[in-house]
mmCIF file of the C-alpha atoms, coordinates in Angstrom:
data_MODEL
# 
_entry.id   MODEL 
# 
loop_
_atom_site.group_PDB 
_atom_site.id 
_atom_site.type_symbol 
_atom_site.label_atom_id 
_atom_site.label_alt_id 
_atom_site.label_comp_id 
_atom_site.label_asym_id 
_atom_site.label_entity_id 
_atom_site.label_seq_id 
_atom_site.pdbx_PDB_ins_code 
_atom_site.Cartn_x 
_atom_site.Cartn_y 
_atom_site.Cartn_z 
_atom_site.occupancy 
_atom_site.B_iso_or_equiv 
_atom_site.pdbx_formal_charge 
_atom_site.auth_seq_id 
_atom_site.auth_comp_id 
_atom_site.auth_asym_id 
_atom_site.auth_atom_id 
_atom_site.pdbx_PDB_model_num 
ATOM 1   C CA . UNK A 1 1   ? 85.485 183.805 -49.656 1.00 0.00 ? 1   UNK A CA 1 
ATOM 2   C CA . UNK A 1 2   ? 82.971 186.637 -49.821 1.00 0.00 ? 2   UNK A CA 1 
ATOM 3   C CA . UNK A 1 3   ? 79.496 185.655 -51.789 1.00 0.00 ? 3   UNK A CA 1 
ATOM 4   C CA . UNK A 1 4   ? 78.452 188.011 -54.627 1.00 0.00 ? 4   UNK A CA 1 
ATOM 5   C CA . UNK A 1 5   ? 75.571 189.417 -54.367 1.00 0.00 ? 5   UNK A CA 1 
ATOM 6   C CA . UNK A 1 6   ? 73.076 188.428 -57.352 1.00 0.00 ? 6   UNK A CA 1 
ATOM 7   C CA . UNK A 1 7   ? 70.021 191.228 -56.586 1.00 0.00 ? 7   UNK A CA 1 
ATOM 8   C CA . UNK A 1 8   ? 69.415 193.690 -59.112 1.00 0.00 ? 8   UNK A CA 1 
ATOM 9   C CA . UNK A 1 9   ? 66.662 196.417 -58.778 1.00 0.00 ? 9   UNK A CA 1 
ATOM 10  C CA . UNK A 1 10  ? 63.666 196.156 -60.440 1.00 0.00 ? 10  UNK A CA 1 
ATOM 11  C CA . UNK A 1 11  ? 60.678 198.312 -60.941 1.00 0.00 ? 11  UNK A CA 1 
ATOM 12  C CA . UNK A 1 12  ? 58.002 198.807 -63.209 1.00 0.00 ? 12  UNK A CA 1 
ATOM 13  C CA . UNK A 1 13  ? 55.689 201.827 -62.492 1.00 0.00 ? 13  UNK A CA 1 
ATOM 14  C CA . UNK A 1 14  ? 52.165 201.947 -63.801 1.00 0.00 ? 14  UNK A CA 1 
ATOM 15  C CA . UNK A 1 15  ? 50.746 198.887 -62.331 1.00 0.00 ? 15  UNK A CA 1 
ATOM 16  C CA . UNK A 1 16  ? 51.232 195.868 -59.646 1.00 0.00 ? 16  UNK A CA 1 
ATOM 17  C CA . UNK A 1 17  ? 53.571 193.293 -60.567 1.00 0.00 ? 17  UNK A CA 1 
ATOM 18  C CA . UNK A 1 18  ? 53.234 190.326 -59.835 1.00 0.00 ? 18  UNK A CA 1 
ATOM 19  C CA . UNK A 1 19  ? 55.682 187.375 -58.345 1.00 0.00 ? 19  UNK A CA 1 
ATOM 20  C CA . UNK A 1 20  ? 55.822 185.747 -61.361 1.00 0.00 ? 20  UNK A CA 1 
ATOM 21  C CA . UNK A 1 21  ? 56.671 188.142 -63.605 1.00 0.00 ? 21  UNK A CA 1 
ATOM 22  C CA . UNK A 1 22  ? 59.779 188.989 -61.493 1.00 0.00 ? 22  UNK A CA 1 
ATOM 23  C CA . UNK A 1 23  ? 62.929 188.162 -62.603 1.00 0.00 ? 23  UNK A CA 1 
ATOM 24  C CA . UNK A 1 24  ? 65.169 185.945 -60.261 1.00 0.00 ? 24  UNK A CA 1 
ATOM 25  C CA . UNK A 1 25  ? 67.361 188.939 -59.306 1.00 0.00 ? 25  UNK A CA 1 
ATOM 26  C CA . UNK A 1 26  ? 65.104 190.111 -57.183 1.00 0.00 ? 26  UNK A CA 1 
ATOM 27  C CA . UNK A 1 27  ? 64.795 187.821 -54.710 1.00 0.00 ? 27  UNK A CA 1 
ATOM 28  C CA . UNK A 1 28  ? 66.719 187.094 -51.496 1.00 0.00 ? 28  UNK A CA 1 
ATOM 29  C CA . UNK A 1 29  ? 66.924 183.527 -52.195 1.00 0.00 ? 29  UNK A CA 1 
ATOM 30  C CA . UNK A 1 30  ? 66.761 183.562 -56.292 1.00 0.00 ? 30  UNK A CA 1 
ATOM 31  C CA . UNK A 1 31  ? 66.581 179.422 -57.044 1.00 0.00 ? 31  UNK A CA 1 
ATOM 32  C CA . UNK A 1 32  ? 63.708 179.360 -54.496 1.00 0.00 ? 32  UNK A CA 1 
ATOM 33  C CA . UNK A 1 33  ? 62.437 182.862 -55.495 1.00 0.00 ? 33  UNK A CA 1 
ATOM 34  C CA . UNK A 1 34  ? 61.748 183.618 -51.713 1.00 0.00 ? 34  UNK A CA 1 
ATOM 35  C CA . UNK A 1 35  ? 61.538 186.855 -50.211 1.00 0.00 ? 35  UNK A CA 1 
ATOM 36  C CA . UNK A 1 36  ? 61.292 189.062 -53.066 1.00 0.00 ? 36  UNK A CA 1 
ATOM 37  C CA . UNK A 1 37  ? 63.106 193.038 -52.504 1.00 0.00 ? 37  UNK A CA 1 
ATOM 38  C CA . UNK A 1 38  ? 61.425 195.339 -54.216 1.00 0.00 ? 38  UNK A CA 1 
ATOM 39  C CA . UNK A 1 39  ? 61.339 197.967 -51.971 1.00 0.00 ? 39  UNK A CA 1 
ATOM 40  C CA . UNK A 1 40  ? 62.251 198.754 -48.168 1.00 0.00 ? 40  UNK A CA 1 
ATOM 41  C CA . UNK A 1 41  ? 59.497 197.187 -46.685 1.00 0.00 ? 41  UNK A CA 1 
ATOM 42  C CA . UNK A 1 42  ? 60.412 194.219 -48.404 1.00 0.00 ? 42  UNK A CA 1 
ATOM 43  C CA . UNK A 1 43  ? 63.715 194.273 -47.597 1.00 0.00 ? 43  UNK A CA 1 
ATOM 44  C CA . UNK A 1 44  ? 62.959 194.691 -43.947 1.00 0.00 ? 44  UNK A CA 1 
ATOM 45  C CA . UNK A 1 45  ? 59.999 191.650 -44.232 1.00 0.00 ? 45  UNK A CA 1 
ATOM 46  C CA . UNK A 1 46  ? 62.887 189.326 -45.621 1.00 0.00 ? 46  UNK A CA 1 
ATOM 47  C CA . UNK A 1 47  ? 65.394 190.098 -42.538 1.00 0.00 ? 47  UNK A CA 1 
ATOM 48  C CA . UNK A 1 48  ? 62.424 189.150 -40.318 1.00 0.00 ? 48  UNK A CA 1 
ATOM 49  C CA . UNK A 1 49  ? 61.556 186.304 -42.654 1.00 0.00 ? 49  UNK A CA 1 
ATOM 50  C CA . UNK A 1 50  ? 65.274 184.715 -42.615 1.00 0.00 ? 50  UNK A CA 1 
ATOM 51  C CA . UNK A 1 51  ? 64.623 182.433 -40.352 1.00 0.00 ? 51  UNK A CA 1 
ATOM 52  C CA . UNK A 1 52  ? 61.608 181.009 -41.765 1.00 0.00 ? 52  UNK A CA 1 
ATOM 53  C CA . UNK A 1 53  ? 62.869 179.835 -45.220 1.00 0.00 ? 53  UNK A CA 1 
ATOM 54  C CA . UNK A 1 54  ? 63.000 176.515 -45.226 1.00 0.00 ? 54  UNK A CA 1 
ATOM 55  C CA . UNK A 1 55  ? 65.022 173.809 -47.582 1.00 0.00 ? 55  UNK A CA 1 
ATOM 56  C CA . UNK A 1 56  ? 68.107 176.032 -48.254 1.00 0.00 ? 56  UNK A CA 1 
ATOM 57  C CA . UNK A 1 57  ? 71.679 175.065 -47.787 1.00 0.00 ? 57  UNK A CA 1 
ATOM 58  C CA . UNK A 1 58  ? 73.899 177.287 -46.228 1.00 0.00 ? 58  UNK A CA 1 
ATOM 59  C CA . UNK A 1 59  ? 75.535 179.096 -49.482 1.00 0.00 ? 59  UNK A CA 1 
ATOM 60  C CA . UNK A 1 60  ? 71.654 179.750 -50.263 1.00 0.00 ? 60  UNK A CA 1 
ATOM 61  C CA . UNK A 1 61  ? 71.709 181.863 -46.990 1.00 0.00 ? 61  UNK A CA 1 
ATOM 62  C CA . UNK A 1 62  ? 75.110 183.517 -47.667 1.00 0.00 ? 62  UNK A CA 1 
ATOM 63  C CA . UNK A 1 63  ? 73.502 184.424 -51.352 1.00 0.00 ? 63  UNK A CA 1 
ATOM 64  C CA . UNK A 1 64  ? 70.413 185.730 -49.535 1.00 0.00 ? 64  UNK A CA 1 
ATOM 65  C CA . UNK A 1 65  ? 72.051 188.106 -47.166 1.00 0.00 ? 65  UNK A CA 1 
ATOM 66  C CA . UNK A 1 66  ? 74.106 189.553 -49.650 1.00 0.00 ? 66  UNK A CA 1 
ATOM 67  C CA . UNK A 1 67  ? 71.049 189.786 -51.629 1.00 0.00 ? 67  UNK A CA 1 
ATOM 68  C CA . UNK A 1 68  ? 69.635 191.709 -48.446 1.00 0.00 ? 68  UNK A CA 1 
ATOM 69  C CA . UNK A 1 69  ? 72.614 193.583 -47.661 1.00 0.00 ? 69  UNK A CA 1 
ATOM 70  C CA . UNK A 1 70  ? 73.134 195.063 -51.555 1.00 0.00 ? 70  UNK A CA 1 
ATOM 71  C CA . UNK A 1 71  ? 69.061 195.719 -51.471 1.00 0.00 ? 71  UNK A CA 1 
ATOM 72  C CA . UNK A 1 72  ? 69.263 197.235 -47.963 1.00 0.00 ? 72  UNK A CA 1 
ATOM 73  C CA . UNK A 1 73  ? 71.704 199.947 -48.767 1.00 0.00 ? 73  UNK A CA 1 
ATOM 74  C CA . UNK A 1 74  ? 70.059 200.460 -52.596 1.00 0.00 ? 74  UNK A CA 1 
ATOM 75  C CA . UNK A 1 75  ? 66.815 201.272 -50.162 1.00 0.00 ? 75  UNK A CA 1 
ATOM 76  C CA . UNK A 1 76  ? 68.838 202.947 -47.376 1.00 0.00 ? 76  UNK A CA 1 
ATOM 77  C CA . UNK A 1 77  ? 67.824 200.204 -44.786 1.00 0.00 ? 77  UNK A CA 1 
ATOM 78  C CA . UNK A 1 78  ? 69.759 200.130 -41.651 1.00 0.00 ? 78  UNK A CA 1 
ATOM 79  C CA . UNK A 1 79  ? 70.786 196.471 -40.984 1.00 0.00 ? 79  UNK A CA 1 
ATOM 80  C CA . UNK A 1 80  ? 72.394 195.594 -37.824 1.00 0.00 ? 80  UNK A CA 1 
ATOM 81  C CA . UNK A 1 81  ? 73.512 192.617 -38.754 1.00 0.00 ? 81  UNK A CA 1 
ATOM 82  C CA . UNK A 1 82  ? 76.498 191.926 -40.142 1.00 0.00 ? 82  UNK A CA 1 
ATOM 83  C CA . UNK A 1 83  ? 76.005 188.115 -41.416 1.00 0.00 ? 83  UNK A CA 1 
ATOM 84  C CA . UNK A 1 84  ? 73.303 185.868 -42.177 1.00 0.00 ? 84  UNK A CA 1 
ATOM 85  C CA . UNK A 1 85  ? 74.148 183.592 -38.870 1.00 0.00 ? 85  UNK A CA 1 
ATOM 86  C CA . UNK A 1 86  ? 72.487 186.572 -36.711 1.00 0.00 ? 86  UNK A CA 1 
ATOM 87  C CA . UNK A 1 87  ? 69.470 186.085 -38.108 1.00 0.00 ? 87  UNK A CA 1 
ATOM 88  C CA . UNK A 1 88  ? 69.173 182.552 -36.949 1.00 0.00 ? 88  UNK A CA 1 
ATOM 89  C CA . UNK A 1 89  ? 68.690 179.216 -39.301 1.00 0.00 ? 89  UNK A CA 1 
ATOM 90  C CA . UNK A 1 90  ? 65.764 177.035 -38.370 1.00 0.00 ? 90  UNK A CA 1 
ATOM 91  C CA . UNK A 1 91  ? 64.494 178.514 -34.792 1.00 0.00 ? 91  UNK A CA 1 
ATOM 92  C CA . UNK A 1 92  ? 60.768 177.328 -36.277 1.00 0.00 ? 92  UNK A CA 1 
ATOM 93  C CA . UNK A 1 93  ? 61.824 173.398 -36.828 1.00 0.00 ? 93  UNK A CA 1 
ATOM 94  C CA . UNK A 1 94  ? 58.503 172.358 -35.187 1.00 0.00 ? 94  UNK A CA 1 
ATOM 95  C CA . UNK A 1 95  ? 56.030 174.684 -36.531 1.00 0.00 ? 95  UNK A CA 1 
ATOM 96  C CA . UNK A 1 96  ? 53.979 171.976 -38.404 1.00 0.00 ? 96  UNK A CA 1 
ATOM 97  C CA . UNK A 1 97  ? 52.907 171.252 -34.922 1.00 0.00 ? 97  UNK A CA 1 
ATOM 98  C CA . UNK A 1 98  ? 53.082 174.618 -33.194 1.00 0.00 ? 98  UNK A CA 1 
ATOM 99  C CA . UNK A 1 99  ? 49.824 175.435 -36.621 1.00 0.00 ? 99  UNK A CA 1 
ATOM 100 C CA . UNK A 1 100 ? 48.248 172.620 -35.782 1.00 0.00 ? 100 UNK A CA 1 
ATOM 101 C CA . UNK A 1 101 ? 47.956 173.484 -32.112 1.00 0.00 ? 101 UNK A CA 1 
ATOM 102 C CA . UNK A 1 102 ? 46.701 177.142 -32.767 1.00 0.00 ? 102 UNK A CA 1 
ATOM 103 C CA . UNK A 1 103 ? 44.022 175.735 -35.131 1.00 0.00 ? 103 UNK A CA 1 
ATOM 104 C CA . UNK A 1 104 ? 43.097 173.611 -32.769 1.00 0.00 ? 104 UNK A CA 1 
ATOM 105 C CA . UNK A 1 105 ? 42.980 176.431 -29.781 1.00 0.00 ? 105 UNK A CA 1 
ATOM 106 C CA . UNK A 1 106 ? 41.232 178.665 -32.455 1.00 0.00 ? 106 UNK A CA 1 
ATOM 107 C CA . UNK A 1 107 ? 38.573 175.809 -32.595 1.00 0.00 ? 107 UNK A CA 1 
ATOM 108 C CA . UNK A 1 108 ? 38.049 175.371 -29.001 1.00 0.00 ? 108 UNK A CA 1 
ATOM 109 C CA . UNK A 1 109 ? 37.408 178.998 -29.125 1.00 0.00 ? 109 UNK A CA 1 
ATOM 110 C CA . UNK A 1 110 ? 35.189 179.565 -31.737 1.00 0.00 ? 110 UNK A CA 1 
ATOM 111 C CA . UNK A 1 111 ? 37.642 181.773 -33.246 1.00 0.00 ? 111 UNK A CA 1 
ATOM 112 C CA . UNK A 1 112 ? 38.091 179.825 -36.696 1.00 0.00 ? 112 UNK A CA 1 
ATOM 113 C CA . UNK A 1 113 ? 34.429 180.644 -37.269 1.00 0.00 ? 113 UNK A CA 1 
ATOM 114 C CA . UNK A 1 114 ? 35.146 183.846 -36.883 1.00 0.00 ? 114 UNK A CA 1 
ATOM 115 C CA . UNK A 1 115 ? 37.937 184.170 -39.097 1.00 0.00 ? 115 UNK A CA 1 
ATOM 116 C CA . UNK A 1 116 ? 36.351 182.087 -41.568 1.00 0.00 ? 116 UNK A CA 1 
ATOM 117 C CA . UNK A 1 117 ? 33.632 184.354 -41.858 1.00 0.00 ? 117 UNK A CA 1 
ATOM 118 C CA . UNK A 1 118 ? 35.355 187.308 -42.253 1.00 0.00 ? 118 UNK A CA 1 
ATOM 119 C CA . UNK A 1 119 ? 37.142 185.702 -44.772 1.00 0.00 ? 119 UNK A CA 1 
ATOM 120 C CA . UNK A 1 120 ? 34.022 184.675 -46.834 1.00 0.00 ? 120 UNK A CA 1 
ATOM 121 C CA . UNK A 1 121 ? 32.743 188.250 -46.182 1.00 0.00 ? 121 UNK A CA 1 
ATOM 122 C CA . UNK A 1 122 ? 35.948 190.039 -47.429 1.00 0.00 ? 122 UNK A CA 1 
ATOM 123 C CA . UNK A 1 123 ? 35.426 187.300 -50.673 1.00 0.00 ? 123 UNK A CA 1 
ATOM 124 C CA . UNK A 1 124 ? 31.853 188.184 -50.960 1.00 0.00 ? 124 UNK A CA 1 
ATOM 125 C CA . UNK A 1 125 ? 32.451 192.730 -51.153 1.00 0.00 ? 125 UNK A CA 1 
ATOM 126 C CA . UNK A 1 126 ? 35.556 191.883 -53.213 1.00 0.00 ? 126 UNK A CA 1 
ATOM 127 C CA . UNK A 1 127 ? 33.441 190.171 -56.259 1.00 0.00 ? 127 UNK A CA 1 
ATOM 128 C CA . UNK A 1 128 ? 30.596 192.519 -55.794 1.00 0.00 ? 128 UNK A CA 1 
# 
């Protein structure tokens, strides 16, 4: 049985929107509301994303790629895949522990006090 597709598109010109004021059609995964497609780049961010949602079932993932396929052609994206099992299911099971070991390479390096300042920095022009 083929899944129906629940996306819808949705824009509102004049200012940002933000995720909360979307409506659940507009996401890949609408019970979740992950991966939001809005436009092309979105669509293409939420094939590259597939993999990384996390807590779905598998009819959530059919729901989602239809969601991307139907968005994808409404934004004239080329997808090469043809169901959501190319795009993989959990590839990232240990990533808990794959962060944890880049903070704690970032720290040997003194990179996290880099990146911590440029993040205070970035805070610090945006308020001014």
């Amino acid at each position: 049985m083929k899944t129906v597709a629940t996306w819808q598109p949705y824009e509102e010109h004049g200012e940002l929107t933000m995720r909360s004021n979307l409506p659940d059609t507009v996401f890949a995964f609408p019970k979740q509301r992950k991966e939001p497609l809005t436009d092309a780049q979105h669509v293409r961010n939420a094939v590259a994303r597939f993999d990384q949602v996390i807590d779905v079932s598998d009819e959530d993932r059919a729901l989602a790629f239809a969601n991307v396929e139907k968005a994808a052609k409404y934004y004239n994206v080329n997808l090469s895949e043809t169901n959501w099992h190319q795009l993989g299911v959990h590839p990232q099971q240990n990533r808990e522990e794959a962060a944890a070991k880049a903070v704690k390479t970032k720290r040997e390096h003194g990179i996290l006090e880099q990146e911590a300042a440029k993040g205070a920095a970035t805070r610090r022009r945006k308020r001014a």
